[in-house]
C-alpha positions as semicolon CSV with decimal commas, in nm:
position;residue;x (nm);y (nm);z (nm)
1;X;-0,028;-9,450;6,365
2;X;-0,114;-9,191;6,142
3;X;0,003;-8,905;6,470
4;X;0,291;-9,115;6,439
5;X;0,405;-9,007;6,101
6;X;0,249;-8,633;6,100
7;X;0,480;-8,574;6,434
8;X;0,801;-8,705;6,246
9;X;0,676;-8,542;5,939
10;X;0,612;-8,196;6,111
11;X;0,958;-8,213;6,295
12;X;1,134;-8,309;6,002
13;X;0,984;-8,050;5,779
14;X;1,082;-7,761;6,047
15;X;1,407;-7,837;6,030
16;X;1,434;-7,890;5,634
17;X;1,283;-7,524;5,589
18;X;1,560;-7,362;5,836
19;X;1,845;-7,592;5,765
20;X;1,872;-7,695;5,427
21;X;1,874;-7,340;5,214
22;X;2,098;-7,270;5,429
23;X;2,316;-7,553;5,402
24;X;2,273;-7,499;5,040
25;X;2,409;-7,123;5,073
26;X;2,715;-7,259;5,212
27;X;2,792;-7,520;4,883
28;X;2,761;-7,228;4,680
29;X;3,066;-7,078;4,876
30;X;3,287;-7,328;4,756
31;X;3,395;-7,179;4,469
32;X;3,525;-6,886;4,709
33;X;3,706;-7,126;4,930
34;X;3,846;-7,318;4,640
35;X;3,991;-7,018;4,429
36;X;4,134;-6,823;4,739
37;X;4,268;-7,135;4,958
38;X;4,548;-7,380;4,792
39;X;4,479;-7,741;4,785
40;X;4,738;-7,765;5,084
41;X;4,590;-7,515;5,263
42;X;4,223;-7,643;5,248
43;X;4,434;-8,032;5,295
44;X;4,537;-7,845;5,657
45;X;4,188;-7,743;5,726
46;X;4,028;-8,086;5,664
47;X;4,329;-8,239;5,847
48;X;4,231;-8,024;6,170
49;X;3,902;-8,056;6,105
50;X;3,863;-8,419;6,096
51;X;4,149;-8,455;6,394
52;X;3,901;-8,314;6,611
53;X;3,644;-8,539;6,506
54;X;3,824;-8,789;6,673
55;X;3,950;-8,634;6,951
56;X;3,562;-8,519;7,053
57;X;3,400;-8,901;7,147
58;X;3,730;-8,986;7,320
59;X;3,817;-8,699;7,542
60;X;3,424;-8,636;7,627
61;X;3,351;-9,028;7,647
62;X;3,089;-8,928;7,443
63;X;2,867;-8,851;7,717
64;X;2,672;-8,627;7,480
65;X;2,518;-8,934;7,337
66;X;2,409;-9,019;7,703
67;X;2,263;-8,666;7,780
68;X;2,034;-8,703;7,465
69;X;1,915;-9,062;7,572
70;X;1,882;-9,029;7,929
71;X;1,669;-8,698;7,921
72;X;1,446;-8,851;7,688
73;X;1,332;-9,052;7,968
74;X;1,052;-8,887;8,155
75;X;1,179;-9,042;8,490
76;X;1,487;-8,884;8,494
77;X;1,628;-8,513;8,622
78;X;1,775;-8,315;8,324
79;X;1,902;-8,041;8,560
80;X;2,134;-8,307;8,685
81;X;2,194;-8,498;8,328
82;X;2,285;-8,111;8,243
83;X;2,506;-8,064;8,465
84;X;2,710;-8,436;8,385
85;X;2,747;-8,311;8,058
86;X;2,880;-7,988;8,147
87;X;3,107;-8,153;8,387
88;X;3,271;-8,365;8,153
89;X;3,257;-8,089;7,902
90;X;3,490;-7,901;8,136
91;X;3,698;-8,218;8,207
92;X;3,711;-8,280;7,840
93;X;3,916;-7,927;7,733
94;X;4,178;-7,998;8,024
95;X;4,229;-8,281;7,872
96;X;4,303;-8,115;7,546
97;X;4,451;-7,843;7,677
98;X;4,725;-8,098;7,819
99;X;4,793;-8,344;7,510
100;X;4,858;-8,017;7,312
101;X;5,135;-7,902;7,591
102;X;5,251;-8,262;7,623
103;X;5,292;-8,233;7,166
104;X;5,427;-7,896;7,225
105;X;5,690;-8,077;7,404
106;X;5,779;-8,399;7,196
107;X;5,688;-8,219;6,884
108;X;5,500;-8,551;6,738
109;X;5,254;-8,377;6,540
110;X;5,353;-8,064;6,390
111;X;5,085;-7,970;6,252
112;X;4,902;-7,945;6,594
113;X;5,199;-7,684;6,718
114;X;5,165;-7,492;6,478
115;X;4,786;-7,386;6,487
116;X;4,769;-7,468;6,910
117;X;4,469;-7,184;6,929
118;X;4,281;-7,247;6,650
119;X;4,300;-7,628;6,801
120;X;4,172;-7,597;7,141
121;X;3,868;-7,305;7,012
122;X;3,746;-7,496;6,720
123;X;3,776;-7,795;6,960
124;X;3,596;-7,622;7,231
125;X;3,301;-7,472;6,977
126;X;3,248;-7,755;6,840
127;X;3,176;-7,992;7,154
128;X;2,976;-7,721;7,294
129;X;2,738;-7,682;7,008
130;X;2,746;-8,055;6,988
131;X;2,644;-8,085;7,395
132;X;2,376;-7,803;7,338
133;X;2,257;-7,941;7,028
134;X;2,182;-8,327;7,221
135;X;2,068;-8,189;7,512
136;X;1,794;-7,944;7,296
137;X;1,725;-8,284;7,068
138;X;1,587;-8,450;7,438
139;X;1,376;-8,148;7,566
140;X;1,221;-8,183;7,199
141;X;1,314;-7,805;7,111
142;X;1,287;-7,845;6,781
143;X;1,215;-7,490;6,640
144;X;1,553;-7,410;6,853
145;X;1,767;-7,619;6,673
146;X;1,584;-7,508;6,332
147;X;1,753;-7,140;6,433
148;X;2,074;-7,278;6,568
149;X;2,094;-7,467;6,246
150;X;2,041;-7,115;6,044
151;X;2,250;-6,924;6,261
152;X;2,543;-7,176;6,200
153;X;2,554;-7,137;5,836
154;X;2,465;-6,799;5,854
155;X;2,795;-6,685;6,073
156;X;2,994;-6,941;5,849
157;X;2,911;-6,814;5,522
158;X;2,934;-6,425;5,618
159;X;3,255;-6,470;5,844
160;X;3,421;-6,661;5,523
161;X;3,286;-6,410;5,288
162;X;3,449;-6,133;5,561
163;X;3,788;-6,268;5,681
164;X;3,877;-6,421;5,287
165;X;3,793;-6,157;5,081
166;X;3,777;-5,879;5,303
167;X;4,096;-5,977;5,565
168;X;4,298;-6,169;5,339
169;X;4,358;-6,430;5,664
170;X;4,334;-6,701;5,448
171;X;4,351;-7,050;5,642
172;X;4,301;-6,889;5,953
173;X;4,049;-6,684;5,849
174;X;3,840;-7,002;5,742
175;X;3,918;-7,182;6,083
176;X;3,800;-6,818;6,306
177;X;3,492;-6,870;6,088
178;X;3,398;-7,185;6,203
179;X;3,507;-7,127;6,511
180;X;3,248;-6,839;6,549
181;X;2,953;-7,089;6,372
182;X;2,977;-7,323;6,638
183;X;2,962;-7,084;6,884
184;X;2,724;-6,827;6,848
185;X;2,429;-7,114;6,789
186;X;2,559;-7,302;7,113
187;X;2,555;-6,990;7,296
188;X;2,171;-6,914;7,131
189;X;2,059;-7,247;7,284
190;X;2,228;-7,217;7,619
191;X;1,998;-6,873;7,634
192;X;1,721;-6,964;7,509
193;X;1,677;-7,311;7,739
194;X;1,773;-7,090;8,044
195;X;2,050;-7,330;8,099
196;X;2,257;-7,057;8,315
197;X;1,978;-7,142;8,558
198;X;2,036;-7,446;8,555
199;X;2,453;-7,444;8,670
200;X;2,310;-7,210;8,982
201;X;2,062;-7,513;9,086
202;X;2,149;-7,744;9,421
203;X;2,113;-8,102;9,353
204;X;2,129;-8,421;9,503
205;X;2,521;-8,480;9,445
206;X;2,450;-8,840;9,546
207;X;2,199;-8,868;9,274
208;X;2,470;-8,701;9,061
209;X;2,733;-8,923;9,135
210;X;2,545;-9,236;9,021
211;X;2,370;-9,117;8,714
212;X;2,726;-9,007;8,626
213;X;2,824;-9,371;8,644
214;X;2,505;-9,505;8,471
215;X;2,544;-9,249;8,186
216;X;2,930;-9,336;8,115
217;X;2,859;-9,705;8,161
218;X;2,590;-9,636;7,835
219;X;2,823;-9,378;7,631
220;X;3,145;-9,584;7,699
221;X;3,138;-9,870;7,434
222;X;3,005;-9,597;7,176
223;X;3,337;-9,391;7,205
224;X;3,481;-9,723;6,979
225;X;3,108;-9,639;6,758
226;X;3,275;-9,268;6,679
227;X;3,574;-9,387;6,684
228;X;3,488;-9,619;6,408
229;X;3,250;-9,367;6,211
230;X;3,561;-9,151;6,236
231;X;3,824;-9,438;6,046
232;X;3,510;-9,511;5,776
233;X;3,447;-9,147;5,721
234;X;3,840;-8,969;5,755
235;X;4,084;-9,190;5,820
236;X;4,118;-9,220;5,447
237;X;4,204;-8,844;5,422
238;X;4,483;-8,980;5,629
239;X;4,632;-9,260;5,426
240;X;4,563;-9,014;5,086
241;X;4,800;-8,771;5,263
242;X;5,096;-9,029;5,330
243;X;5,043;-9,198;5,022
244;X;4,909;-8,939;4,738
245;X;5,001;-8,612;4,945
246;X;4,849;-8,333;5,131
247;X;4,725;-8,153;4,756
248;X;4,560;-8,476;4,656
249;X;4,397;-8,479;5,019
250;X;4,270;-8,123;4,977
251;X;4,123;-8,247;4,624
252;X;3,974;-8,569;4,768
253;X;3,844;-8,351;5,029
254;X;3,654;-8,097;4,848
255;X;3,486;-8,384;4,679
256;X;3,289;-8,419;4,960
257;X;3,065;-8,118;4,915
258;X;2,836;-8,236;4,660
259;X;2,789;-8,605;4,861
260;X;2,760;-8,296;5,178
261;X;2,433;-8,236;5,024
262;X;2,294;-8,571;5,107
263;X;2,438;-8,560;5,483
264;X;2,239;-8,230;5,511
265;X;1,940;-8,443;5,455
266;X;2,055;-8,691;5,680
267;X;2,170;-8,491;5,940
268;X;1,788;-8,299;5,906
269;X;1,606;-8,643;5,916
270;X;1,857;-8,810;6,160
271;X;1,738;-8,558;6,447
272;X;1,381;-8,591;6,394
273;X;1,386;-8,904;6,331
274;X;1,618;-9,007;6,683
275;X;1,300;-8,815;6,889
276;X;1,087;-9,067;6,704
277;X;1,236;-9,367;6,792
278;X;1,277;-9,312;7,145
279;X;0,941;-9,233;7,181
280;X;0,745;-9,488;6,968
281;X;1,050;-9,769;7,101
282;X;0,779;-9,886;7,375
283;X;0,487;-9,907;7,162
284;X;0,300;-10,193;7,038
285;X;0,375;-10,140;6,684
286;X;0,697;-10,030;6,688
287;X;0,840;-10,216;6,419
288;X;0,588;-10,199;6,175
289;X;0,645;-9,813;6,247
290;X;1,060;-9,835;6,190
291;X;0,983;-10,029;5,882
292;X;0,739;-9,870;5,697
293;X;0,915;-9,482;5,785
294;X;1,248;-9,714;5,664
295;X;1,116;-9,796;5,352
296;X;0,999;-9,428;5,251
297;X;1,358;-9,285;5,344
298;X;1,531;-9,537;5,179
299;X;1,304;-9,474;4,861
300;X;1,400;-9,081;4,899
301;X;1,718;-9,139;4,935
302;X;1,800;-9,356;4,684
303;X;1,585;-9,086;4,455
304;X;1,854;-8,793;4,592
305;X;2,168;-9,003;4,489
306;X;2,039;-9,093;4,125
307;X;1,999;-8,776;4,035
308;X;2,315;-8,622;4,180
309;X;2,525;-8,886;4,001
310;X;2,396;-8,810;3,726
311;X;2,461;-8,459;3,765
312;X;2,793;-8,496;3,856
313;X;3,028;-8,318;3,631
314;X;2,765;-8,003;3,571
315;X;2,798;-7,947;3,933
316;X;3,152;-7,952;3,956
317;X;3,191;-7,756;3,698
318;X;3,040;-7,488;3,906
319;X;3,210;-7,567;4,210
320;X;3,495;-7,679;4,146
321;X;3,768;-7,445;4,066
322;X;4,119;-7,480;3,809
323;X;4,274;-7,821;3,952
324;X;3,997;-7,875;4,231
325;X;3,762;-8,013;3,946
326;X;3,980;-8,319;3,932
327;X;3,755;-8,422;4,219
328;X;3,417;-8,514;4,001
329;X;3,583;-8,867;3,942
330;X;3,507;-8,918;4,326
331;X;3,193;-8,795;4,362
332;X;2,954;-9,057;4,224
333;X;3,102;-9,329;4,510
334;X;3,122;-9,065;4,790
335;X;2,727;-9,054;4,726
336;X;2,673;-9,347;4,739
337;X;2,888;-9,414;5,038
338;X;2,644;-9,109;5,169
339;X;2,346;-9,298;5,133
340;X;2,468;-9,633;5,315
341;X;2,593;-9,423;5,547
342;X;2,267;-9,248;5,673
343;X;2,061;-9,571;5,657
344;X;2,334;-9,727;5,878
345;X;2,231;-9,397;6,060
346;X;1,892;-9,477;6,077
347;X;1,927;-9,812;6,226
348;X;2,152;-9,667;6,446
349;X;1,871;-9,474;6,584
350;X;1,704;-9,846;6,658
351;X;1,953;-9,946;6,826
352;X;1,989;-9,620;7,023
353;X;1,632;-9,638;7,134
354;X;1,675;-10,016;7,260
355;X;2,011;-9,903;7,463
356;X;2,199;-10,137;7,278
357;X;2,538;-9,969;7,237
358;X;2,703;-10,320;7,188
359;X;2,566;-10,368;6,875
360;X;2,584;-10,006;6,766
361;X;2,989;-10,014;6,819
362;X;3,041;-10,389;6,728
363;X;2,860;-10,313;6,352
364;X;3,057;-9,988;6,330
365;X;3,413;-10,072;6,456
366;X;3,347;-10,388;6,193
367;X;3,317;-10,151;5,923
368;X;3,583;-9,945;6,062
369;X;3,832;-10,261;6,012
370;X;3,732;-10,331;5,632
371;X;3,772;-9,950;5,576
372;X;4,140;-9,954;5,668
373;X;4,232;-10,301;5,513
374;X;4,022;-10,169;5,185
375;X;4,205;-9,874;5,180
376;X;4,578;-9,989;5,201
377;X;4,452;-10,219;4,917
378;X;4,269;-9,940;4,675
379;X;4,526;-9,650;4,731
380;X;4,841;-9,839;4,587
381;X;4,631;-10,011;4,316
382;X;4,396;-9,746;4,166
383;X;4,547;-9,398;4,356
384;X;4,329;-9,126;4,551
385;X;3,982;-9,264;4,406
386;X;4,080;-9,579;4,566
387;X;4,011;-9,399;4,855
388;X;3,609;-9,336;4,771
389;X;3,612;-9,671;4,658
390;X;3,728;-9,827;5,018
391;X;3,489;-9,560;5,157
392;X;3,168;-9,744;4,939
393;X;3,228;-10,098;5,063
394;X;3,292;-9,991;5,396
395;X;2,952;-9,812;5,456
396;X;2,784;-10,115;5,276
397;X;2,907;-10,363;5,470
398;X;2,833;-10,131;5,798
399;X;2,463;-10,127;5,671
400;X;2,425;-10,475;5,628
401;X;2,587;-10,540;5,939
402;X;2,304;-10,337;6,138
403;X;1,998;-10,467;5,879
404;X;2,136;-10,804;6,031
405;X;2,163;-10,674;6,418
406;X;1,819;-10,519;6,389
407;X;1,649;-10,806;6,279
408;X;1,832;-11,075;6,559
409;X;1,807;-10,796;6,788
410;X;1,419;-10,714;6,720
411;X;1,296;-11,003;6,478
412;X;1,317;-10,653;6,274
413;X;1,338;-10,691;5,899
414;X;1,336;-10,373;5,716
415;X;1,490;-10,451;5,385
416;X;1,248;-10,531;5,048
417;X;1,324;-10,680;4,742
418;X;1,224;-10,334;4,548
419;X;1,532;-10,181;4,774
420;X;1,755;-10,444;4,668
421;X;1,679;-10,358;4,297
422;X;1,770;-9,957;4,344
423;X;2,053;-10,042;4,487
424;X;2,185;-10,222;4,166
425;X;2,056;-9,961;3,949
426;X;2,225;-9,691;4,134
427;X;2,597;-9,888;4,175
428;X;2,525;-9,914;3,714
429;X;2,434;-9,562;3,726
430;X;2,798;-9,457;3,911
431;X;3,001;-9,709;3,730
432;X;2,845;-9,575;3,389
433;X;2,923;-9,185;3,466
434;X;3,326;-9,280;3,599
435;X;3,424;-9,516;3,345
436;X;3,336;-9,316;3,078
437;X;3,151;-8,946;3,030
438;X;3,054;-8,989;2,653
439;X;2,721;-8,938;2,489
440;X;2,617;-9,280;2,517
441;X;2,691;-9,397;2,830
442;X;2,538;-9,067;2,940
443;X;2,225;-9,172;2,735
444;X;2,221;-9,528;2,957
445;X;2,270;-9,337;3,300
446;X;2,005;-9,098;3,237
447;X;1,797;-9,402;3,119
448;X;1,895;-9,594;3,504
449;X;1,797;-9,274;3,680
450;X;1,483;-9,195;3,496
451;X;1,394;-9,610;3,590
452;X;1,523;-9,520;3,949
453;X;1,250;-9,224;3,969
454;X;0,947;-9,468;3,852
455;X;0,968;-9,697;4,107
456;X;1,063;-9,459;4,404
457;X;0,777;-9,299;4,318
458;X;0,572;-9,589;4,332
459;X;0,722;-9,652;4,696
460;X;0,645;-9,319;4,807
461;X;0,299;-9,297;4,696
462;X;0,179;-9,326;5,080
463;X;0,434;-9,058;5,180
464;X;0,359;-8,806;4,941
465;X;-0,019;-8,832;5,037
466;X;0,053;-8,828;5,387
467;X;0,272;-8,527;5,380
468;X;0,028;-8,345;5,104
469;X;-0,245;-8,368;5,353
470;X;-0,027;-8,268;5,660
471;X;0,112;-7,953;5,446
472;X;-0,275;-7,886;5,351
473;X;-0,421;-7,886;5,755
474;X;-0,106;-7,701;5,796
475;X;-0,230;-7,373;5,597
476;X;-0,584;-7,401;5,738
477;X;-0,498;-7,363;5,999
């Protein structure tokens, strides 16, 4: 057991120490992007942005979900799961390439017309890196993705830095440089994994032909999953634009990079931890494993949030430039929504490991529904933070969808009655810091959050030993 734990511990802690000061670098460029670009124009950006979010699971029926799963398996051939995924990869930006002639056309979204290039580049960046990064995640190439990770923010934060200050291109210098930071990490891991060799390969096209089939009969029901993770997570950029505008959207939308801090962390974790399910998914002791590595992220997480609600406003005030600082209100919900969000992530990775891609889109596309009904509701009644407010019940109810598919699935129960209680303390802590920012409800959120940190502590005292003693054989070593 204890291998267990020191393998996710080791993988996770790789990619922490490449990912995260970087990641980090890049929040402290916000204050660039938020005093050079106008709340319309960084409203534009997000709009593309999250646009191609959903565009990516539909037009590549998210076969990159299938290339990570099916090359975990020691019985299969990745040269030929490879080369499914590049085939649809191809397939994929015709596709695109064709709904943005067919818009050009009809003129239905104008928006699209008007930035055509910068649509189909970031579009085809960003499902490449997302195809290299899945298929490094199943060869267990971990250190790889640690530099991909560090070249990505890297070429972000110094093409920004270049085409803002130095170009003046303003919005489409921001879109070149993201552009470039998907691609020059996707092109490091198609290098570096030789995968040029693998395009040049013969192989069975039989074979081919029906692990094609098997892979799009797995990754078919979770194009509605991404789908639905899309609507939770941006569809209510969406309904702020028709109903608040495109400046409040570009407000609500820089919000997001404090709760971003969390999804670093997530997205760290989620990738180690996705190796780790697979693996241990045939194991005797599975689900003691899931639950007790459960319990310790849920304790860290929970730690994470408390202290950047409480830390709300200082941060924004830092970050947040002129009328962008408008955004702290929705901060303290967006982090919360962040942490329901990753441990509906980490359940996902469960379900992912038992193939069970009903359950993973059923639990989603549910939350997906109460995140648009929520929504409509919130935005009339209480304006843009309605919006973060939606976003909050629809993650929760997401989560507790999944604790309840795990456990019928798996006789799986992960949740404790300690959990339960940080939960409440945390939704206090938020509600104490938005409703009103004087001294003494200040005094009572700092009192939650100090309460919070005792007993996640006391959760994590196995964790911290565990990783202590890892870190210690570590240096020597």
């Amino acid at each position: 057991m204890k291998e267990k734990y020191s393998y996710l511990i080791k993988n996770t802690g790789i990619l922490t120490i490449s990912n995260f000061g970087s990641k980090f670098l890049s929040v402290l460029l916000v204050p660039l992007y938020t005093s050079i670009l106008s709340t319309e124009e960084y409203g534009t950006y997000d709009f593309i942005a999250t646009s191609i979010e959903l565009m990516l699971p539909v037009f590549t029926l998210n076969i990159f979900d299938a290339v990570f799963r099916f090359a975990m398996d020691k019985e299969e051939n990745r040269h030929v799961i490879f080369r499914v995924g590049m085939k649809i990869y191809y397939m994929s930006l015709f596709g695109v390439m064709v709904f943005l002639v067919i818009n050009s056309f009809l003129n239905v979204f104008r928006l699209f017309e008007n930035y055509n290039t910068g649509w189909i580049l970031l579009y085809a960046s960003m499902a490449f890196y997302s195809f290299m990064q899945q298929y490094a995640k199943a060869c267990e190439r971990i250190k790889s993705l640690a530099i991909a990770g560090v070249l990505n923010t890297i070429t972000i934060c110094i093409c920004n830095i270049l085409f803002l200050l130095v170009f003046k291109w303003r919005l489409n210098g921001y879109l070149a440089a993201y552009i470039l930071g998907a691609m020059i990490p996707s092109l490091y891991l198609f290098i570096e994994q030789k995968c040029y060799r693998i395009l040049v390969l013969t192989t069975d096209k039989e074979k081919g032909k029906l692990l094609q089939k098997e892979m799009i009969r797995y990754s078919r029901p979770l194009i509605l999953t991404n789908i639905s993770w899309w609507i939770i997570s941006a569809s209510d950029r969406y309904m702020v634009t028709g109903i608040c505008g495109i400046a409040q959207n570009g407000i609500y939308s820089i919000a997001y990079k404090i709760p971003n801090i969390l999804s670093t962390v997530q997205h760290i974790f989620s990738q180690a931890w996705l190796i780790s399910a697979v693996r241990e998914f045939d194991t005797k002791d599975h689900d003691f494993f899931y639950r007790k590595v459960y319990n310790q992220y849920c304790a860290i997480h929970v730690l994470l949030c408390s202290i950047i609600i409480l830390l709300t406003r200082p941060i924004s005030s830092l970050l947040y430039a002129d009328e962008f600082y408008e955004a702290w209100r929705f901060v303290p919900w967006l982090v919360i929504s962040s942490l329901f969000s990753g441990l509906s992530g980490y359940m996902g990775g469960i379900l992912t490991a038992k193939k069970d891609t009903k359950a993973l889109s059923m639990t989603t596309f549910s939350g997906a529904i109460f995140n648009v009904i929520f929504n409509f509701i919130f935005l009339f009644r209480y304006g843009t933070v309605g919006a973060a407010y939606a976003t909050v019940l629809s993650y929760f109810l997401t989560w507790l969808l999944r604790i309840v598919s795990v456990f019928y699935s798996m006789r799986c129960l992960l949740i404790t009655m300690q959990e339960i209680v940080l939960y409440g303390l945390l939704f206090a802590e938020a509600f104490l810091i938005c409703i009103n920012p004087s001294k003494g409800f200040m005094i009572l959120a700092f009192f939650l959050c100090f309460l919070i940190c005792i007993i996640t502590l006391i959760m994590l005292r196995e964790f911290v030993s565990m990783t202590y003693d890892k870190t210690k054989e570590i240096f020597i070593k």
